[in-house]
Backbone and ligand atoms as CSV (ligand in chain L), in Angstrom:
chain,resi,resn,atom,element,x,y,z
A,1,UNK,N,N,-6.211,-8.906,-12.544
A,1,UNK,CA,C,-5.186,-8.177,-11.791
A,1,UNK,C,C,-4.527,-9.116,-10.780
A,2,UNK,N,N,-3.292,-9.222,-11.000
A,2,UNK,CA,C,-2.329,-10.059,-10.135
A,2,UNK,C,C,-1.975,-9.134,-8.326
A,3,UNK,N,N,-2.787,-9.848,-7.312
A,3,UNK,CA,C,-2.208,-8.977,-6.336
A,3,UNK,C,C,-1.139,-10.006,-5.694
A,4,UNK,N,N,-0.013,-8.939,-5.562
A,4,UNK,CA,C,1.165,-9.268,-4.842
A,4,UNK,C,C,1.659,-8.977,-3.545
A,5,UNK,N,N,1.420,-10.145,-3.094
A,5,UNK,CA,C,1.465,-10.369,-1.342
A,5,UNK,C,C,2.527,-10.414,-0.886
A,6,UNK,N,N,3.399,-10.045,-0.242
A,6,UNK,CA,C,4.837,-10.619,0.401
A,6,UNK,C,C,5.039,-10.873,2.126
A,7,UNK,N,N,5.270,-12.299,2.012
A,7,UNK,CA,C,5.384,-12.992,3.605
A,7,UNK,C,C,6.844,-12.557,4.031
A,8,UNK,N,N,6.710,-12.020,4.882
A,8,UNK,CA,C,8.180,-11.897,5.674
A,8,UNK,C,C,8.273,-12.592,6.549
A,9,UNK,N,N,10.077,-12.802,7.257
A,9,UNK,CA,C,9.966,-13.884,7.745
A,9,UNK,C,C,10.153,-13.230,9.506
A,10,UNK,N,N,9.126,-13.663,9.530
A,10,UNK,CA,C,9.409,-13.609,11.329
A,10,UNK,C,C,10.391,-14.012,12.183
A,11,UNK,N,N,11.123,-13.371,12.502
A,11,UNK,CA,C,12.326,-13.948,13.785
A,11,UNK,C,C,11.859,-14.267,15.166
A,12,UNK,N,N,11.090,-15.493,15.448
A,12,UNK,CA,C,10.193,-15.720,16.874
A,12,UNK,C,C,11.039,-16.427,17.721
A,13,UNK,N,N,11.385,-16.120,18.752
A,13,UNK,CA,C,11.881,-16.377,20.035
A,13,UNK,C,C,11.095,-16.480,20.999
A,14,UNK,N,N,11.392,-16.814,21.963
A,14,UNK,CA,C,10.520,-17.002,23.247
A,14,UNK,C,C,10.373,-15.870,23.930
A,15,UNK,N,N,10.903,-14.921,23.409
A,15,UNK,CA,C,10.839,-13.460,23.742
A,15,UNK,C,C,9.710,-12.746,22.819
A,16,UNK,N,N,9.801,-12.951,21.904
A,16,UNK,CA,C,8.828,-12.389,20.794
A,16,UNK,C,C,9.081,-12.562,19.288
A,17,UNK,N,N,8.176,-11.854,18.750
A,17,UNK,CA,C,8.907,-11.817,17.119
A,17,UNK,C,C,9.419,-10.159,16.661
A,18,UNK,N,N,10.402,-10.707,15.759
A,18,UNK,CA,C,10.923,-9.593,15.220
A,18,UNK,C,C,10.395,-9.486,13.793
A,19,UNK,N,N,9.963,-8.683,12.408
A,19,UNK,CA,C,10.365,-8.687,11.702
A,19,UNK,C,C,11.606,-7.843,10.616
A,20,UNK,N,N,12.705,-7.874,9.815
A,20,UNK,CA,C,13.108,-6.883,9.604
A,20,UNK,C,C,13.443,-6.870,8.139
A,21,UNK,N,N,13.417,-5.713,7.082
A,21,UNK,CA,C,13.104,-5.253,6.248
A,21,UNK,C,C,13.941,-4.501,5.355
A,22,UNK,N,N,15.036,-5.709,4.430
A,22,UNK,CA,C,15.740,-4.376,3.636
A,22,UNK,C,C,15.302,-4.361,2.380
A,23,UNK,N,N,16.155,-3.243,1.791
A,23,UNK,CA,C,15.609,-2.595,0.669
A,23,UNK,C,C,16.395,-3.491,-0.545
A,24,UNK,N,N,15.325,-3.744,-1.445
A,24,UNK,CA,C,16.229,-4.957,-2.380
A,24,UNK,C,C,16.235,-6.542,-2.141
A,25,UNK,N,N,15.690,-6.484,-0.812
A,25,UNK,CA,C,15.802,-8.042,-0.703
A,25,UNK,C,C,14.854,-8.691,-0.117
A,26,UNK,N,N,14.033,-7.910,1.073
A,26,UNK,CA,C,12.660,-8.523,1.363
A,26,UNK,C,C,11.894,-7.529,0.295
A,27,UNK,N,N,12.372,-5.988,0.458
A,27,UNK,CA,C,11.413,-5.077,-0.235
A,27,UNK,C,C,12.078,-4.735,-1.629
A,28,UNK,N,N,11.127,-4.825,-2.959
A,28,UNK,CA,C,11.779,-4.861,-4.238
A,28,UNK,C,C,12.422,-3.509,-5.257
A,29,UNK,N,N,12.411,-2.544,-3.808
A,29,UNK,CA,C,12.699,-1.203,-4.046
A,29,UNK,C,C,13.633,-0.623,-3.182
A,30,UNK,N,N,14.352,0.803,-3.387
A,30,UNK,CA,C,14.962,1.353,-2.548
A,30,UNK,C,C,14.050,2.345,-1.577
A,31,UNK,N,N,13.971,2.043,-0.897
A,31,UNK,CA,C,12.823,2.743,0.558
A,31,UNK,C,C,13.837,3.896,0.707
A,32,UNK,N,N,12.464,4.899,0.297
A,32,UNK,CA,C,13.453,6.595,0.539
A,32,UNK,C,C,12.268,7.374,1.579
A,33,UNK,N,N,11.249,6.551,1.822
A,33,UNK,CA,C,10.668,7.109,2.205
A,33,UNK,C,C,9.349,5.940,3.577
A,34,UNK,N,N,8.969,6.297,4.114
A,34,UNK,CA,C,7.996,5.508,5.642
A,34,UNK,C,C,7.174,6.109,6.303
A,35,UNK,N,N,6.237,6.089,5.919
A,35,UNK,CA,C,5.177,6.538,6.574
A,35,UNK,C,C,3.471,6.066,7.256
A,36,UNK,N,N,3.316,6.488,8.149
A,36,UNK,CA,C,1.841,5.295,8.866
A,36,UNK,C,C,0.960,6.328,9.729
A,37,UNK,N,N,0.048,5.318,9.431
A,37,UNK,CA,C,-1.575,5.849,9.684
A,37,UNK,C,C,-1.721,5.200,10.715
A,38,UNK,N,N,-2.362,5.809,11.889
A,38,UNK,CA,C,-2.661,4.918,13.187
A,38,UNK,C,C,-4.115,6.004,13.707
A,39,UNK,N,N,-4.584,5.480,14.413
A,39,UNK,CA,C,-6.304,6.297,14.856
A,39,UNK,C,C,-6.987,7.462,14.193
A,40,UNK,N,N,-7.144,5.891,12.851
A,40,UNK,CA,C,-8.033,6.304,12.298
A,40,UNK,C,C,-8.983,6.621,12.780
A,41,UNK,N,N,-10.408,6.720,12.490
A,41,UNK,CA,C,-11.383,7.521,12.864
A,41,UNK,C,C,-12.009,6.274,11.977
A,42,UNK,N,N,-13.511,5.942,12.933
A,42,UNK,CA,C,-13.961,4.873,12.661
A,42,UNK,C,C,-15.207,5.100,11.199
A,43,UNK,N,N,-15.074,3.890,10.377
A,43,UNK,CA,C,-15.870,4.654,9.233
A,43,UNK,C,C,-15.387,5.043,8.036
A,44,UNK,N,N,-13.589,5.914,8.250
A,44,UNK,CA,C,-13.109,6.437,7.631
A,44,UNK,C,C,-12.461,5.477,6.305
A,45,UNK,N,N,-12.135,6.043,5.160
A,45,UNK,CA,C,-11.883,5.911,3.928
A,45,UNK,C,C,-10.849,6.798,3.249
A,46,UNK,N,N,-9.438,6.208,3.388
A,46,UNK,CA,C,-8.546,7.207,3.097
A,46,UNK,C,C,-7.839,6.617,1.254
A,47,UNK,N,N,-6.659,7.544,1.429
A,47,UNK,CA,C,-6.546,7.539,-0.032
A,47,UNK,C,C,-7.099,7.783,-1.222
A,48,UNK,N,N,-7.790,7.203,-1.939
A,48,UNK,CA,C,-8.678,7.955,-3.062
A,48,UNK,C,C,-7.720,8.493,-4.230
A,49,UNK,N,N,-6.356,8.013,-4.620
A,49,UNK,CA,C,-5.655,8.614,-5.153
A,49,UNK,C,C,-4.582,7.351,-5.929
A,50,UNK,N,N,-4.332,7.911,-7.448
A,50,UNK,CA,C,-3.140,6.541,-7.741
A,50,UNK,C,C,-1.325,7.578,-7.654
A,51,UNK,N,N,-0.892,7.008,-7.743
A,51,UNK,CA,C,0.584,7.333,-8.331
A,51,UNK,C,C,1.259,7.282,-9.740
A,52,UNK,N,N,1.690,8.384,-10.261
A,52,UNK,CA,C,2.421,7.957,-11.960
A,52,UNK,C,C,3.252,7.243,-11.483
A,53,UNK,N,N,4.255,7.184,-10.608
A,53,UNK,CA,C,5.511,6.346,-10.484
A,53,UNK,C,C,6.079,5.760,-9.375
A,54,UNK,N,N,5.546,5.993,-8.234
A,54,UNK,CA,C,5.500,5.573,-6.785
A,54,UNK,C,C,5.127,4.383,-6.730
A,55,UNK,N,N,6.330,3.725,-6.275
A,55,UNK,CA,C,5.692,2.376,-5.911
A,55,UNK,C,C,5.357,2.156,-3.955
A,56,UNK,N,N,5.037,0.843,-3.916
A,56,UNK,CA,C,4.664,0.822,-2.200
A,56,UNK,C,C,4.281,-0.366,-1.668
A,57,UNK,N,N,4.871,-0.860,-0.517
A,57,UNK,CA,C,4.412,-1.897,0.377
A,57,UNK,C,C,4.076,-1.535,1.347
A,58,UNK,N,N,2.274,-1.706,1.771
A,58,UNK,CA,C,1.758,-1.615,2.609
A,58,UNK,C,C,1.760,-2.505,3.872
A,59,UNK,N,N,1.930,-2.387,4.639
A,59,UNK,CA,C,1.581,-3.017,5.967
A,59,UNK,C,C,0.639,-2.975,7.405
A,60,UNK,N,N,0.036,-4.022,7.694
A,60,UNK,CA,C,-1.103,-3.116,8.802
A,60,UNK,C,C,0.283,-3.738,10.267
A,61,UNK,N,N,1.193,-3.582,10.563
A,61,UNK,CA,C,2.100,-3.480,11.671
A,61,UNK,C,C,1.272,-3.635,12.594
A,62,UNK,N,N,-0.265,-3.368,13.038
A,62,UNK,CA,C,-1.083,-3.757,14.126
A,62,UNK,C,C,-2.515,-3.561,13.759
A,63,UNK,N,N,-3.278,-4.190,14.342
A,63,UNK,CA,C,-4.955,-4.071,13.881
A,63,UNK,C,C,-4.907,-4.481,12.455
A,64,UNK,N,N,-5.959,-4.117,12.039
A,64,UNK,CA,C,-6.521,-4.525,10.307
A,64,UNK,C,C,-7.369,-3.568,9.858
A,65,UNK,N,N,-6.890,-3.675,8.524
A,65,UNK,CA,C,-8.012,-2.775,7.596
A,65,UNK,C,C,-8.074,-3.379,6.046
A,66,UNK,N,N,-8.751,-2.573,5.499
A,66,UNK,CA,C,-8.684,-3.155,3.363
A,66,UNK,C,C,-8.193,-2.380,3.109
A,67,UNK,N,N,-7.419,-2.955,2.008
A,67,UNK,CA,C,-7.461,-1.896,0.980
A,67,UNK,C,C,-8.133,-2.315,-0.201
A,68,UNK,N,N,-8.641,-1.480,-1.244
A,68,UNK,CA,C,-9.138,-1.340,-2.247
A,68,UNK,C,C,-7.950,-0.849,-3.609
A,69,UNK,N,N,-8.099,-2.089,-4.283
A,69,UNK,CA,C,-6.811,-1.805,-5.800
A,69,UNK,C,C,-7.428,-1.538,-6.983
A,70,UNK,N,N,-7.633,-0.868,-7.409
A,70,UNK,CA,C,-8.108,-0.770,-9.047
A,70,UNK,C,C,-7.350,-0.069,-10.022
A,71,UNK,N,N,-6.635,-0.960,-11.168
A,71,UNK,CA,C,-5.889,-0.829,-12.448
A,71,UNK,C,C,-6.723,0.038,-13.315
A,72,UNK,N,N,-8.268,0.221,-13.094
A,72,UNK,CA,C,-8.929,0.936,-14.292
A,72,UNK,C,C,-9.671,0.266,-14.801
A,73,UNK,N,N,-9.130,-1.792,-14.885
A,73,UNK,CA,C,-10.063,-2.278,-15.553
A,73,UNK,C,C,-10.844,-3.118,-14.422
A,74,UNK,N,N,-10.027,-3.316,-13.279
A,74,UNK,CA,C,-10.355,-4.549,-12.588
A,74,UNK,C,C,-10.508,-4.268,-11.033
A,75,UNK,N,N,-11.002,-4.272,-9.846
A,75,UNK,CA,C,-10.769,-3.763,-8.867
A,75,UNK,C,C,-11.053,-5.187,-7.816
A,76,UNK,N,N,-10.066,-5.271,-6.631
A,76,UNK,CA,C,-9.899,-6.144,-5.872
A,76,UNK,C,C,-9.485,-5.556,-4.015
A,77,UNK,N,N,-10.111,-6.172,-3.509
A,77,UNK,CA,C,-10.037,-5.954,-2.061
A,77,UNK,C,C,-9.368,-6.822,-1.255
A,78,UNK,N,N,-8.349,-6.370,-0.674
A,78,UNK,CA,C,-7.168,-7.112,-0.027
A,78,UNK,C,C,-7.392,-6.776,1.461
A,79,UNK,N,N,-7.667,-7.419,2.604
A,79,UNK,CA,C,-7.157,-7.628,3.859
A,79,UNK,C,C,-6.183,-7.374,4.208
A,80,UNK,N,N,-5.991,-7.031,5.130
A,80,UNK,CA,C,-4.301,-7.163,5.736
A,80,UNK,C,C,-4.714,-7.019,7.486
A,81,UNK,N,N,-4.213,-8.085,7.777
A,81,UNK,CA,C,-4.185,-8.135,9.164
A,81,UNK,C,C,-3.066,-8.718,10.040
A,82,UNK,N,N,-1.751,-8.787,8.945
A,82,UNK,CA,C,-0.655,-9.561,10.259
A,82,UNK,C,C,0.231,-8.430,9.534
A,83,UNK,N,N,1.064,-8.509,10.361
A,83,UNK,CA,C,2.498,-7.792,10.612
A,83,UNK,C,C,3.419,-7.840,10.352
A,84,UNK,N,N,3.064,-9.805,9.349
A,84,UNK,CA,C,4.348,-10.060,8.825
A,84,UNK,C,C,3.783,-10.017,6.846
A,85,UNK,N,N,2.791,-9.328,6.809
A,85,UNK,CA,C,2.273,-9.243,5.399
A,85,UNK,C,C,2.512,-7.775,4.970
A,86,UNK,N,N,3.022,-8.116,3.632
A,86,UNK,CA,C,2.924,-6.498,2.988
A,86,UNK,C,C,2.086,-6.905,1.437
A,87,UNK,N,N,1.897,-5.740,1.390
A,87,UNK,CA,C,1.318,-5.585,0.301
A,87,UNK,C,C,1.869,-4.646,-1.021
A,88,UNK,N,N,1.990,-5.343,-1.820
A,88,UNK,CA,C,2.682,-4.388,-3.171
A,88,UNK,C,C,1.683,-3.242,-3.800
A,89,UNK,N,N,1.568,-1.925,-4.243
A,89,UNK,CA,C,0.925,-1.720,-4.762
A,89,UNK,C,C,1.763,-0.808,-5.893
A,90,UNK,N,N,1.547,-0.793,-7.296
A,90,UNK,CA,C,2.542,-0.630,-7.888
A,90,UNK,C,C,2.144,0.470,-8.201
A,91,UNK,N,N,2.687,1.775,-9.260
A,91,UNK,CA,C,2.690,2.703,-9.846
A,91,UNK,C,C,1.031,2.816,-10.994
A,92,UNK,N,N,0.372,3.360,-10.928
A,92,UNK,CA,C,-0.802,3.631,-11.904
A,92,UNK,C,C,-1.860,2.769,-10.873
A,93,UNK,N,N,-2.333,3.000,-10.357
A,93,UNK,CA,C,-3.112,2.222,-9.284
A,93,UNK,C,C,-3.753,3.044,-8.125
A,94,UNK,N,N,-5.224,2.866,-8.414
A,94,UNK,CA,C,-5.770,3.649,-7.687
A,94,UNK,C,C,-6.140,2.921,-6.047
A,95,UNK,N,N,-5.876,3.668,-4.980
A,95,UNK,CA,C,-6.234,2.747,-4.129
A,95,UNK,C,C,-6.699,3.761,-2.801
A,96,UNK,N,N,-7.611,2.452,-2.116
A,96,UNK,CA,C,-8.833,3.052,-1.276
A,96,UNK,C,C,-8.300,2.327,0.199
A,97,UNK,N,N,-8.193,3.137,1.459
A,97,UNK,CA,C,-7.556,2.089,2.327
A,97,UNK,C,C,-8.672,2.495,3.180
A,98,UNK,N,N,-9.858,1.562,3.592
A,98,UNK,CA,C,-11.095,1.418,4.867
A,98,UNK,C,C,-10.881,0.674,5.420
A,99,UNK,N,N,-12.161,-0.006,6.543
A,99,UNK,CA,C,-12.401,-0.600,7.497
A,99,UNK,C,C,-11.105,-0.992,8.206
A,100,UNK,N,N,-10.476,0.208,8.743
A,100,UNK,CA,C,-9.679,-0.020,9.858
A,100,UNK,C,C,-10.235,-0.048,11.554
A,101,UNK,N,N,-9.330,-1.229,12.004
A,101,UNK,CA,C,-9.966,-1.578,13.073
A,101,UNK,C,C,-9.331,-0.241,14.015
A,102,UNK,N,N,-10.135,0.241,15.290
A,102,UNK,CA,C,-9.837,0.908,15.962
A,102,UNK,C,C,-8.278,1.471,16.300
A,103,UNK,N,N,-7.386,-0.055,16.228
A,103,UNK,CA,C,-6.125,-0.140,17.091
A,103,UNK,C,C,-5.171,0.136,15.575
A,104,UNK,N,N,-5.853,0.042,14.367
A,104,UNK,CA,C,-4.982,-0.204,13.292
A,104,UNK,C,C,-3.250,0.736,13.096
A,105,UNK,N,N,-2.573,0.233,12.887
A,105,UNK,CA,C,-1.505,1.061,12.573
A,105,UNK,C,C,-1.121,0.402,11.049
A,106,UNK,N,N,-1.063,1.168,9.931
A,106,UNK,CA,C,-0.987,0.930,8.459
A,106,UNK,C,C,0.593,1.582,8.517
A,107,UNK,N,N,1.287,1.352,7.792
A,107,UNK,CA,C,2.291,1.114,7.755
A,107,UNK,C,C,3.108,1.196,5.895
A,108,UNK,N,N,3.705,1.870,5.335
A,108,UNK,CA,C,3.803,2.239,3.732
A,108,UNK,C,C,5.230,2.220,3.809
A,109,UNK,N,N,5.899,1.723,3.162
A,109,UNK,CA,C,7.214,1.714,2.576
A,109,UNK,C,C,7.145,2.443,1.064
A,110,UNK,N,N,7.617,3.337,0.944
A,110,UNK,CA,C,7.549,3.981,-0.411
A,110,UNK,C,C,8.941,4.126,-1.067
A,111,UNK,N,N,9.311,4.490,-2.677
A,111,UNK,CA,C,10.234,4.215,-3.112
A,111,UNK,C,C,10.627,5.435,-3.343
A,112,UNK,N,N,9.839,6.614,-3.400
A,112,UNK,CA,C,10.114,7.776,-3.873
A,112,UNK,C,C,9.730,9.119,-2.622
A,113,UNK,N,N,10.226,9.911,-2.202
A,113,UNK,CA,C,10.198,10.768,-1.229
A,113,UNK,C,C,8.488,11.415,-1.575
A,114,UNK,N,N,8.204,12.541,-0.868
A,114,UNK,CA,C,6.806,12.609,-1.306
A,114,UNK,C,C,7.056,13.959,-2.239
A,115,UNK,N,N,5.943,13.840,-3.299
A,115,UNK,CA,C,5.978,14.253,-4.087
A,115,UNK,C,C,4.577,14.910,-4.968
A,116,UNK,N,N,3.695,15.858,-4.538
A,116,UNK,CA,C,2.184,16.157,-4.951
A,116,UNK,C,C,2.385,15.725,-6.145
A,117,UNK,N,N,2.959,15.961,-7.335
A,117,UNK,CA,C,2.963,16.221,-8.771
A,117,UNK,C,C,2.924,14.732,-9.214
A,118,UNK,N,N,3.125,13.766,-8.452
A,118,UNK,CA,C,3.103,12.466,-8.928
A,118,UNK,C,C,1.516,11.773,-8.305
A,119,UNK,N,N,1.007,12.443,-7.902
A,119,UNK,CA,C,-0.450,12.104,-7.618
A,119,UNK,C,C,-1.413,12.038,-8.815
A,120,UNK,N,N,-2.339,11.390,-8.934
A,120,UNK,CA,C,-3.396,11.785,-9.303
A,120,UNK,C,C,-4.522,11.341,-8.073
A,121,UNK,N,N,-5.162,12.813,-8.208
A,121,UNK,CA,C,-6.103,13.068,-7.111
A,121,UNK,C,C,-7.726,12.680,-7.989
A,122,UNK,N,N,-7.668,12.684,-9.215
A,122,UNK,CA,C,-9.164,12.709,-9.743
A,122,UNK,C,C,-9.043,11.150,-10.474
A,123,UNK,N,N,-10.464,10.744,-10.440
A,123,UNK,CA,C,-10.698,9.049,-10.869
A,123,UNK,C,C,-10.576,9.340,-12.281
A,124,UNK,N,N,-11.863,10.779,-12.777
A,124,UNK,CA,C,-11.510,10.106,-14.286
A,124,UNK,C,C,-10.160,10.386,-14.655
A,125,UNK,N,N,-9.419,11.671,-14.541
A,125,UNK,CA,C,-8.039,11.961,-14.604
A,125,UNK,C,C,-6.911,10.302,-14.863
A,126,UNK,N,N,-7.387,9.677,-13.704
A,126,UNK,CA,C,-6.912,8.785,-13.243
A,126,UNK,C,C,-6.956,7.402,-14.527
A,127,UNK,N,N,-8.373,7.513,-14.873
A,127,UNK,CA,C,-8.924,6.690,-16.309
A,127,UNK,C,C,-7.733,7.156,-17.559
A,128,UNK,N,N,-7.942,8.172,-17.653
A,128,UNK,CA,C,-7.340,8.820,-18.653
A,128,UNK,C,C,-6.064,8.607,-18.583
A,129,UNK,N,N,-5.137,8.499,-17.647
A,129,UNK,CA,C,-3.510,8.320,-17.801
A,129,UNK,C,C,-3.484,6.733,-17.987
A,130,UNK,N,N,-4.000,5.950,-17.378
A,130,UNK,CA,C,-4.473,4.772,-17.478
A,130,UNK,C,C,-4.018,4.425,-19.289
A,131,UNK,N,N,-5.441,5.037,-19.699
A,131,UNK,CA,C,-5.758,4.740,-21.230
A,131,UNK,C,C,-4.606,5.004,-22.148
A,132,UNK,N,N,-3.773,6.334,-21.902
A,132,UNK,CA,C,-3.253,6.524,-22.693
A,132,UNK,C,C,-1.219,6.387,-22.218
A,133,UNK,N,N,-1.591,5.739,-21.343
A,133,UNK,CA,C,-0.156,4.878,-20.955
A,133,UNK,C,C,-0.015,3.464,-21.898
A,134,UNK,N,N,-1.651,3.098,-21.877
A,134,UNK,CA,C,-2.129,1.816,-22.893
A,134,UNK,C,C,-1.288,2.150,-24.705
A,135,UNK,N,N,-1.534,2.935,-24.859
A,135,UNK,CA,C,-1.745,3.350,-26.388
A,135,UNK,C,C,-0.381,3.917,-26.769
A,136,UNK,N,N,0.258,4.373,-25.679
A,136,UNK,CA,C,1.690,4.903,-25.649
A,136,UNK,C,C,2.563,3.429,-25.791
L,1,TYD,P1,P,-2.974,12.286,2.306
L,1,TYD,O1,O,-2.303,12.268,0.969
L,1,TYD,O2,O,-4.269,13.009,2.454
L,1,TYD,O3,O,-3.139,10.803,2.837
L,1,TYD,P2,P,-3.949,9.577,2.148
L,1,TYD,O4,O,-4.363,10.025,0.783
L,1,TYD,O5,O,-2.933,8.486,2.064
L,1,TYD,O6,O,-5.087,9.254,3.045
L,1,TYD,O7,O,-1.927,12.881,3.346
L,1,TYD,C1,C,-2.324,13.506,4.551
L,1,TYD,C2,C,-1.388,14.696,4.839
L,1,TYD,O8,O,-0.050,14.242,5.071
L,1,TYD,C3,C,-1.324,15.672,3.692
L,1,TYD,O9,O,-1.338,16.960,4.248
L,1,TYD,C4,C,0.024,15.419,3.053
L,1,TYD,C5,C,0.853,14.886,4.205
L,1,TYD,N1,N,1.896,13.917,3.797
L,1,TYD,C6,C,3.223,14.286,3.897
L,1,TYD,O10,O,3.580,15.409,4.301
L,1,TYD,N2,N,4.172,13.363,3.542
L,1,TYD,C7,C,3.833,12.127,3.109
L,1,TYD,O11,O,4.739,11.308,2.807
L,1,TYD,C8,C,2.443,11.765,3.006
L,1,TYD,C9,C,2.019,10.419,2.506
L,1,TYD,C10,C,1.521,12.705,3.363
């Protein structure tokens, strides 16, 4: 499984840094949608769920946490701890977002507004569209 990282470019001044974010050109989608997780609850383990068609760049915008990626066949644990990192996670992909640090603010660029019916909430469910996306 290929994970896809994307460095943005920081605008640092002696004032601070900026980063900024359009659709199509840092990000490889049209952003219809933004949404973030901030005090968490320590321990906690969110997500648990893939997407049929939702794509997404994650960001931890402050603090750090993992996420957890698994295609079905292969599963990989990604860090994220700067502000100028996103993370791709594509459509059919199950993913687990823990060990957030106290201060964490997670951060999602999504391509598609929200949508229950494009979830899958169950793993084997999850196997199964997997398999037969394969065979299709
Ligand atoms: P949930 O799907 O449980 O978050 P995650 O699986 O990423 O940990 O979402 C928590 C609540 O927020 C749930 O009631 C649905 C709601 N929600 C929206 O209303 N819009 C959104 O874009 C998202 C991602 C969640």
């Amino acid at each position: 499984m290929q994970v896809v990282k994307y460095m943005f470019q920081p605008h640092g001044d002696d004032r601070g840094q900026l980063v900024a974010l359009e659709e199509f050109k840092d990000i490889p989608f049209k952003i219809k949608r933004v949404y973030y997780m901030y005090d968490t609850a320590e321990g906690v383990t969110r997500g648990y769920h893939a997407h049929k068609s939702l794509e997404q760049i994650l960001i931890c915008i402050h603090g750090s946490c993992k996420i957890r990626l698994d295609n079905g066949t292969e599963k990989k644990i990604v860090p994220l701890e700067k502000p100028y990192e996103g993370l791709y996670v594509s459509n059919v992909m199950w993913r687990e977002m823990f060990d957030f640090s106290p201060d964490a603010v997670l951060m999602v660029l999504a391509s598609e507004l929200y949508d229950e019916s494009d979830y899958i909430r169950d793993y084997d469910e999850f196997l199964e569209f997997v398999n037969s996306n394969k065979e299709a």
